[in-house]
C-alpha positions as CSV (number, residue, x, y, z in Angstrom):
1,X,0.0,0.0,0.0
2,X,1.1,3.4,-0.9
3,X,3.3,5.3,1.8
4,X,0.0,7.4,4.3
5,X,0.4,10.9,4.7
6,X,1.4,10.4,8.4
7,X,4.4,8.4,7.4
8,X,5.4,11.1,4.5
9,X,5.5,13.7,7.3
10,X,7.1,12.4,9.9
11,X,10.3,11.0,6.9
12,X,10.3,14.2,6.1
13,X,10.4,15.9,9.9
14,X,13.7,13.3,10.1
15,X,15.2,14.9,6.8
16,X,14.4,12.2,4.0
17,X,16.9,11.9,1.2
18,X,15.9,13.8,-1.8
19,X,16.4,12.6,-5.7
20,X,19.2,13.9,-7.9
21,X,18.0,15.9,-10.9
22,X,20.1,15.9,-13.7
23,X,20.4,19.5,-15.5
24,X,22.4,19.3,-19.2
25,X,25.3,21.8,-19.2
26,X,23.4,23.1,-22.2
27,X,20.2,23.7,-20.4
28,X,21.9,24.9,-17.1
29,X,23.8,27.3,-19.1
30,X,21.3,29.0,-21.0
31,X,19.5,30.3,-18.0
32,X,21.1,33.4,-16.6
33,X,21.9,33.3,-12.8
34,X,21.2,29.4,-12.1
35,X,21.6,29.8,-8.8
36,X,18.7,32.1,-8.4
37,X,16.2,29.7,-10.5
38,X,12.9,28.5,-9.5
39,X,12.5,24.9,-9.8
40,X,9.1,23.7,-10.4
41,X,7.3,20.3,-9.8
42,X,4.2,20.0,-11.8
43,X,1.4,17.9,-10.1
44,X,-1.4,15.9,-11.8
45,X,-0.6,16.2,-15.9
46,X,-3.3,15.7,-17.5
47,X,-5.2,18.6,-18.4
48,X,-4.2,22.2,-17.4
49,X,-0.7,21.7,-16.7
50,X,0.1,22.3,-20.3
51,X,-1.0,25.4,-19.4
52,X,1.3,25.7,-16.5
53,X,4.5,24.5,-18.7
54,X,3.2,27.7,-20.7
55,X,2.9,29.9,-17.6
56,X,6.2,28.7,-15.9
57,X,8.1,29.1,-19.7
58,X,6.7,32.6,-19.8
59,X,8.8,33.5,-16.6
60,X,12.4,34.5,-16.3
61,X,14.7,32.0,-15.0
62,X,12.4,29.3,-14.3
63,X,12.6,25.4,-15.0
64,X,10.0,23.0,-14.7
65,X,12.4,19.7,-12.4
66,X,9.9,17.3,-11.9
67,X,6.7,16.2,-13.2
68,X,4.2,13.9,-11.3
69,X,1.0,11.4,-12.4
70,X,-0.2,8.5,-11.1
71,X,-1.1,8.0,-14.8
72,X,1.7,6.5,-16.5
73,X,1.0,7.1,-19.6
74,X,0.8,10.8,-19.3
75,X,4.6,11.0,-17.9
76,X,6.2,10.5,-21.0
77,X,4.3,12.6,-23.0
78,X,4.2,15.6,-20.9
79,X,8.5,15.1,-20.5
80,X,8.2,15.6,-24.2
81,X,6.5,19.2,-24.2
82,X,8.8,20.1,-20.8
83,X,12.2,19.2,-23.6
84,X,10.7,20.8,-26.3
85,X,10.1,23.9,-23.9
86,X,13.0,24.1,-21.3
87,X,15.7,21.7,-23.6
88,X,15.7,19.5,-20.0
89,X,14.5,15.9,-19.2
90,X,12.3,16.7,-16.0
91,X,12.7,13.5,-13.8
92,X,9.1,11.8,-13.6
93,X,7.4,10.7,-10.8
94,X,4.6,8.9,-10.0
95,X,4.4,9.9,-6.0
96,X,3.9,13.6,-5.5
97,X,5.5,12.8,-1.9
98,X,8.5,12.0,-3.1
99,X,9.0,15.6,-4.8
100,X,8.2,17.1,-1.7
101,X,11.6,15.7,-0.1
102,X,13.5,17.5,-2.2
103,X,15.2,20.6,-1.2
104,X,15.8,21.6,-5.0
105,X,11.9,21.9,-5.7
106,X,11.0,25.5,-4.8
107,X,7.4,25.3,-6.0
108,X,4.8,22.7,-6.6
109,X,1.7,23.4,-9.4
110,X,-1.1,21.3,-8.8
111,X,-3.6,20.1,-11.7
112,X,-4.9,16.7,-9.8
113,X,-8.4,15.7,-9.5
114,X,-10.3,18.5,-6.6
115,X,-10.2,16.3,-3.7
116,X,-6.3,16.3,-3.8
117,X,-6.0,20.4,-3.7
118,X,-5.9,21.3,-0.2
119,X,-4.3,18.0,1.3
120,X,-1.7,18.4,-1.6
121,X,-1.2,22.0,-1.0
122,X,-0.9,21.5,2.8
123,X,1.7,19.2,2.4
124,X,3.5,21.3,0.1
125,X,3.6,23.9,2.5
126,X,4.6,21.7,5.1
127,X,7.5,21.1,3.0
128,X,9.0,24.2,2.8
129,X,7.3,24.5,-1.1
130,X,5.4,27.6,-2.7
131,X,1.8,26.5,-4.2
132,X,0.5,27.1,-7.3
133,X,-3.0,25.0,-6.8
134,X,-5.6,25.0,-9.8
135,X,-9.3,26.0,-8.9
136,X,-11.2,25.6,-6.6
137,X,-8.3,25.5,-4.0
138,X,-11.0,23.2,-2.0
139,X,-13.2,20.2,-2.2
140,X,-15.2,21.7,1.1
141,X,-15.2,24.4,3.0
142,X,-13.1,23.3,6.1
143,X,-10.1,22.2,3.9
144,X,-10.3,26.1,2.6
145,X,-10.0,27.1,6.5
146,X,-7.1,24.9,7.1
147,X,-5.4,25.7,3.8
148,X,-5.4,29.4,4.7
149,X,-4.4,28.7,8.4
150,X,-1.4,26.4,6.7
151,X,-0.7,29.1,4.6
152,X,0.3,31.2,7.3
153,X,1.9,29.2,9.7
154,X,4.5,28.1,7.2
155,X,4.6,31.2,5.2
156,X,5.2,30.2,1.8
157,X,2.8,31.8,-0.9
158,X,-0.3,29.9,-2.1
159,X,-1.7,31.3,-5.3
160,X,-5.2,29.9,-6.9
161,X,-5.4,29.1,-10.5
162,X,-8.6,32.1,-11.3
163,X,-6.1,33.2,-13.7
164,X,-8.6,35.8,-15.0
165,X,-7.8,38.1,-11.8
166,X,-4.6,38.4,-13.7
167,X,-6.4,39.7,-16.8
168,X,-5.4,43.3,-17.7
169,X,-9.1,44.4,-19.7
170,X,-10.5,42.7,-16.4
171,X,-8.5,44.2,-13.6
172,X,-9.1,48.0,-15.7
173,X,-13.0,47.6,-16.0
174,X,-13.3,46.3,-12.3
175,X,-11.1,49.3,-10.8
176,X,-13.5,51.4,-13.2
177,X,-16.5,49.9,-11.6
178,X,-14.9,50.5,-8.1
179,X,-14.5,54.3,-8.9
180,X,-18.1,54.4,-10.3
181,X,-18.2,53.5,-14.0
182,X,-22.0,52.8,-13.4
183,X,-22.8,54.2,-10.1
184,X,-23.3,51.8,-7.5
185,X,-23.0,48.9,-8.4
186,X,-25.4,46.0,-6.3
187,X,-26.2,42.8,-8.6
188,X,-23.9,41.2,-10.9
189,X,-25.3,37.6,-12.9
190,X,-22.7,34.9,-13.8
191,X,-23.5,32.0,-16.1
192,X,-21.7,29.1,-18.0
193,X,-23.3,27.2,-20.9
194,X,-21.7,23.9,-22.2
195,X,-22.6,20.7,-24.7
196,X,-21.5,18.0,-22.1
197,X,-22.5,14.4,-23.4
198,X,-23.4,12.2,-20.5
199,X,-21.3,9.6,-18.5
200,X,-23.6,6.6,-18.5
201,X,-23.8,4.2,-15.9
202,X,-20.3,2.4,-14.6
203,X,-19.5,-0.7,-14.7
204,X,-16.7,-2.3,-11.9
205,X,-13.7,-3.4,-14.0
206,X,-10.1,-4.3,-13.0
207,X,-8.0,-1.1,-12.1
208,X,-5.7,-0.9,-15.4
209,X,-2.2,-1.7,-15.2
210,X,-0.7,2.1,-15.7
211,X,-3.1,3.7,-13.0
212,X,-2.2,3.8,-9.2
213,X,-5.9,3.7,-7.8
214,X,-4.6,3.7,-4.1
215,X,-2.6,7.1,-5.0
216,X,-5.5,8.6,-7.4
217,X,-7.8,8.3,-4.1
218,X,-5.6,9.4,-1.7
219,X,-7.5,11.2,1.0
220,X,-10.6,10.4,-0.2
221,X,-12.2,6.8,1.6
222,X,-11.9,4.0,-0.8
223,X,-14.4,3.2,-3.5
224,X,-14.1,0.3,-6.5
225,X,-12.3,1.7,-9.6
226,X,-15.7,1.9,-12.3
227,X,-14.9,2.6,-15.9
228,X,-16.5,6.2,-16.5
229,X,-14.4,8.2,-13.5
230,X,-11.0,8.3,-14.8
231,X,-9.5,10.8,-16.6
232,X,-12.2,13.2,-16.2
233,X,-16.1,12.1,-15.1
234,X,-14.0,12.1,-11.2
235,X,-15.9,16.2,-11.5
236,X,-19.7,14.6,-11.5
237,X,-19.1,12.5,-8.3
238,X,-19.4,14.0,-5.0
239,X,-16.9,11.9,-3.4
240,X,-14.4,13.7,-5.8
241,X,-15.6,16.4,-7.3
242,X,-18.0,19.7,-6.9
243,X,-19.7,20.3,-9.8
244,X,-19.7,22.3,-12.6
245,X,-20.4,25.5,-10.1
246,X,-16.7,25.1,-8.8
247,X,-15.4,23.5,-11.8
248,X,-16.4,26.7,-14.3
249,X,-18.1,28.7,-12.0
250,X,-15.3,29.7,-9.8
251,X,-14.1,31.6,-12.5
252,X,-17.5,33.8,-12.9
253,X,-18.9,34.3,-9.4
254,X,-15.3,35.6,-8.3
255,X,-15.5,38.0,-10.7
256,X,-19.2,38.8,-9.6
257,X,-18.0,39.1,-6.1
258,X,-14.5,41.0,-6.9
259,X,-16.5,43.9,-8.8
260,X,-19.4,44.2,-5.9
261,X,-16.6,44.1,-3.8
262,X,-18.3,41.4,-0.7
263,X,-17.6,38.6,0.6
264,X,-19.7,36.4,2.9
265,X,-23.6,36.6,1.6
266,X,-26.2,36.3,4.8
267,X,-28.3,33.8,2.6
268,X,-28.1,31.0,0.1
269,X,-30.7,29.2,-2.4
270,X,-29.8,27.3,-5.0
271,X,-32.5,25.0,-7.4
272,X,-32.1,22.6,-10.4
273,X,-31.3,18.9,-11.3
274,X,-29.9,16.1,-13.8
275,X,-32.7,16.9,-16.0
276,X,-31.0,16.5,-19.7
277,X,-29.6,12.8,-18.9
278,X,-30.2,10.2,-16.4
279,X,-26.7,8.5,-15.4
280,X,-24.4,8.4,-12.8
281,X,-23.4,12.6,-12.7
282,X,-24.5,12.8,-9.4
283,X,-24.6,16.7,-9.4
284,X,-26.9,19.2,-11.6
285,X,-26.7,20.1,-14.9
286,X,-28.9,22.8,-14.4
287,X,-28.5,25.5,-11.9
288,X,-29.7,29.0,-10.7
289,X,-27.8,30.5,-7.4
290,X,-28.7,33.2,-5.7
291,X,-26.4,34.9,-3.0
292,X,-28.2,37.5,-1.0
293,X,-25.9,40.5,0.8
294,X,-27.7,43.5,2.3
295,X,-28.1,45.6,-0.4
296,X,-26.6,43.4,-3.4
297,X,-27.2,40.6,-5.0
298,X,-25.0,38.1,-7.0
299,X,-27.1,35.0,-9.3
300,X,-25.0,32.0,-10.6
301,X,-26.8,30.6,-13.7
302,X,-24.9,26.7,-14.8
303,X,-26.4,25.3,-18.3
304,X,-24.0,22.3,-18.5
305,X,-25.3,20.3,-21.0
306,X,-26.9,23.0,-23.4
307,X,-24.6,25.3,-24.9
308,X,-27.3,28.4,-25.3
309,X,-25.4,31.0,-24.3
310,X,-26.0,34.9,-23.4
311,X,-25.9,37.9,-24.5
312,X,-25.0,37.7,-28.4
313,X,-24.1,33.6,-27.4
314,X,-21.6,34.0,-24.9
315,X,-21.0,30.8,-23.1
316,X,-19.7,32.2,-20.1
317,X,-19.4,35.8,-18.5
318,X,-20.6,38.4,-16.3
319,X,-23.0,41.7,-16.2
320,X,-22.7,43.9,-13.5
321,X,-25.2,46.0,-13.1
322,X,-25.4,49.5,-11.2
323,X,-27.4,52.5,-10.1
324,X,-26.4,54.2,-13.6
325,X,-25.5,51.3,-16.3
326,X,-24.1,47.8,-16.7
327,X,-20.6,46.7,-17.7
328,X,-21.0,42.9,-19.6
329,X,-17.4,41.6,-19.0
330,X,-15.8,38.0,-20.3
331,X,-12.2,36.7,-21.2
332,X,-12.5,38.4,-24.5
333,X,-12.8,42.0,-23.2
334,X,-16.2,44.2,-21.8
335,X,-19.3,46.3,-22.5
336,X,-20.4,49.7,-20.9
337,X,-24.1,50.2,-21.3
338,X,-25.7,53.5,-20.1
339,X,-29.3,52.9,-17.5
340,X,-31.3,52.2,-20.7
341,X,-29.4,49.5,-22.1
342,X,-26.9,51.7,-25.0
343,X,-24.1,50.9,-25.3
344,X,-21.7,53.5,-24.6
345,X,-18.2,52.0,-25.1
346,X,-16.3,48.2,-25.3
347,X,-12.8,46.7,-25.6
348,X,-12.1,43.4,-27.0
349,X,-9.3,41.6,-27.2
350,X,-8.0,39.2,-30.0
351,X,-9.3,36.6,-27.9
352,X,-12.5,34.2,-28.4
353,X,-14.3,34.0,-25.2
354,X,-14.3,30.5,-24.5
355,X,-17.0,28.3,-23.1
356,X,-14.8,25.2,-22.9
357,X,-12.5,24.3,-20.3
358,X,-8.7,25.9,-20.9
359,X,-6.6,22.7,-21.1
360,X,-4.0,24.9,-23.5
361,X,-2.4,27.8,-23.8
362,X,-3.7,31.3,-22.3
363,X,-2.5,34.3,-21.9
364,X,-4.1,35.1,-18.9
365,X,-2.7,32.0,-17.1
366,X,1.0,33.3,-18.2
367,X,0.3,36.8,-16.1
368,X,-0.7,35.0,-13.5
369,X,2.4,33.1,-13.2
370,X,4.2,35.8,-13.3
371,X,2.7,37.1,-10.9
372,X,3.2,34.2,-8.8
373,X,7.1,34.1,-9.8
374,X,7.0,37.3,-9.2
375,X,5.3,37.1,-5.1
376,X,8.2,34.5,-4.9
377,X,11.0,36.4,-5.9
378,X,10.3,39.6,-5.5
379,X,7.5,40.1,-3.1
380,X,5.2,40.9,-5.5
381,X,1.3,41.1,-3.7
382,X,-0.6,38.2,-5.4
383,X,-3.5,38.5,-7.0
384,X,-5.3,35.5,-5.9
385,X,-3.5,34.7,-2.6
386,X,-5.1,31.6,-0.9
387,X,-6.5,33.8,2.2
388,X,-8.5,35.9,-0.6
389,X,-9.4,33.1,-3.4
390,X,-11.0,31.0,-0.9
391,X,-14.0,32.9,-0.1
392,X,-15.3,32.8,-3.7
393,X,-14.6,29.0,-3.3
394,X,-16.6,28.8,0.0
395,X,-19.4,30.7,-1.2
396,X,-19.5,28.4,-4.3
397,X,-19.3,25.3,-1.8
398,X,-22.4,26.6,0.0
399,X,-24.0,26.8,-3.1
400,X,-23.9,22.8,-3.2
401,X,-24.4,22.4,0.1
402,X,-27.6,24.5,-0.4
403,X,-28.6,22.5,-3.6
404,X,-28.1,19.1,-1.8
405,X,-30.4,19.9,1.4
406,X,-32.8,21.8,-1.0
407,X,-33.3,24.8,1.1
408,X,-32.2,28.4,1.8
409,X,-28.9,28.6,4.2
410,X,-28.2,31.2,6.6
411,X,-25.0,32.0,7.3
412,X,-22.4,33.9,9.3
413,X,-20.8,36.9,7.3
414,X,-17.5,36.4,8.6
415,X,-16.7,33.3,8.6
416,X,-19.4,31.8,6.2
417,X,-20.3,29.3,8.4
418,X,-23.8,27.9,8.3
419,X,-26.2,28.6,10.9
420,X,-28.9,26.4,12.5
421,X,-28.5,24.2,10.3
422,X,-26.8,21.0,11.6
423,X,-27.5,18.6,8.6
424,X,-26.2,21.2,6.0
425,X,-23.2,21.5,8.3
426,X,-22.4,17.9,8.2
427,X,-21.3,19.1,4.4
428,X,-18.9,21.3,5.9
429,X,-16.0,19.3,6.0
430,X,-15.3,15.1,4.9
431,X,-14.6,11.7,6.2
432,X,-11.0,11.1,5.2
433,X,-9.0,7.3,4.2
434,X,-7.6,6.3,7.8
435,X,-3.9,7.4,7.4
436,X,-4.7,11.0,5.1
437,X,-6.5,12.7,7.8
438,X,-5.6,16.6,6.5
439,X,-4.1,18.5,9.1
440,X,-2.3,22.2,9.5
């Protein structure tokens, strides 16, 4: 059985032997001032860490070490793209744990399946590592509570993969909304629309030979390996994932809450269903959220298997509206509209705003590596530090929680904790595999 989590951290309280990586003299010395280079460890490689290779390239004096799936068969493939971009052979690893050991791994990026984000990140920053963790930073709201407590007590930097708070037309329109672009602003609507086929009903088959199931379920209590979770169904399953609302919606609803400038709401209601297929997805595909503050409003609208989108067809975006107008923002720029709905100004970008998940390239995610690189190096203030990113999280969180009890929750506006509500609470945090208990 593979190594628990209480063994990794006591071996590594007693100074465990790290792993020799082997730099070519060419590739050492093309890199100006080796000494001073970030080493990176990428962390689950199947689908956006090709957009972290691009992020991490995009920085100066950066080198990606070590890359790490319990997926065999995405090793060699991804050492490809990491030659092709850094001239280097990263050594490839198959146990995040052992990376951790090594003192030549400055920072760890983080692309697994959501119920290894905050464990993963935790023991990162137990390790002495920076964290780059995709979103959501959490698979429920207590993890996001002990991730920001871990954060600080080890002091490393922990950056969340909303790469769009890195955006430049974003981070201009927002300020502009801040300094009153369309009054006061107090509701702002986010949505997502996608075509996604459904999953069908597993069947229990042998685990294939290139997978290590143990690993893959980590902290999560055991379950049979079924044929329709791995590489990427794991997001429709409760035990693993949260839903389309944290898997897209992070993105949107942080936005929504960044320009209305809250945090905790009081209440929570969400309503919708499986209603396009009948299968194992065991969360909606159809969704409408509504987060009530005391004098704003923010509505999450998920469409996941029916790609109608809004507003001329966008698939995903945001409107915020105010006291004097409404700003319509996505990834491929904004428009200002006056009270009575004319437009009164836009800026667009050379980008398609995209209703699929980014698996690729983006330019978006390369700022916000370099922003990371530069919080590392320089001191740079992030732009989605972990003690800010995980309230959007939370909130989206709730917004299952709410779904799955199928009534309004009130809750606590500083701490988002759920109020007279003791079943709904019971979603609050997880039962963990004896031996991965997360702790700070």
């Amino acid at each position: 059985m593979a190594q628990s989590r209480r063994e990794f951290i006591k071996k590594v309280a007693l100074g465990g032997a790290g792993l020799a990586v082997g730099l070519s003299a060419k590739s050492y010395s093309r890199i100006p001032g080796a000494n001073d280079r970030i080493n990176f460890a990428v962390i689950g490689l199947h689908g956006r860490a090709s957009a972290h290779t691009a992020g991490i390239r995009s920085c100066e004096n950066t080198m990606i070490t070590h890359i790490c799936d319990v997926d065999k068969r995405e090793l060699p493939k991804f050492a490809a793209g990491v030659k092709k971009h850094f001239d280097h052979d990263p050594v490839q690893e198959r146990d995040f744990r052992k990376l951790l050991e090594l003192k030549e791994v400055d920072a760890i990026t983080i692309a697994t399946p959501e119920h290894w984000h905050a464990p993963m990140a935790i023991m990162g920053l137990q390790a002495g590592k920076h964290v780059y963790v995709e979103k959501p930073s959490h698979h429920n709201p207590r993890e996001g509570e002990m991730l920001v407590q871990a954060q600080a007590k080890y002091g490393k930097l922990v950056q969340m993969g909303n790469q769009q708070r890195s955006s430049d037309h974003t981070i201009k329109i927002i300020n502009q909304i801040k300094e009153g672009l369309i009054g006061r602003p107090y509701w702002a609507k986010a949505w997502y629309a996608n075509t996604r086929k459904g999953i069908g009903v597993g069947k229990e088959v042998p685990v294939p030979d290139y997978l290590d199931w143990d690993l893959w379920q980590g902290p999560a209590p055991r379950r049979p390996y079924k044929d329709n979770i791995h590489p990427y169904n794991w997001h429709w399953f409760w035990h693993w994932g949260t839903g389309e609302t944290l898997n897209n919606g992070t993105h949107e609803v942080d936005l929504a809450r960044w320009a209305l400038g809250v945090d905790y709401p009081n209440t929570v209601s969400s309503a919708g269903g499986r209603y396009h297929y009948k299968d194992d997805w065991e969360f909606y595909d159809t969704l409408v959220t509504n987060y009530e503050y005391d004098d704003k409003l923010i509505t999450w609208e998920d469409v996941s298997c029916n790609g109608m989108g809004q507003y001329n067809t966008r698939g995903r975006g945001v409107t915020v509206h105010g006291t004097e107008g409404t700003v319509i923002i996505d990834r491929a720029g904004y428009e200002i509209y006056d009270g009575n709905g004319k437009k009164k100004n836009e800026y667009k970008t050379s980008n398609k705003s995209e209703t699929q998940d980014l698996q690729s390239l983006d330019s978006m995610t390369d700022v916000h590596f370099q922003n990371f690189v530069g919080g590392i190096r320089n001191g740079e203030k992030l732009r989605s530090p972990i003690s800010e990113a995980h309230k959007s999280v939370t909130v989206l969180l709730l917004s299952n929680i709410a779904w799955k009890v199928g009534r309004q929750l009130k809750l606590d506006k500083q701490n988002g904790h759920i109020l007279n509500d003791e079943e709904a609470m019971k979603y609050w945090s997880r039962e963990y595999e004896k031996g991965w208990e997360v702790k700070v």
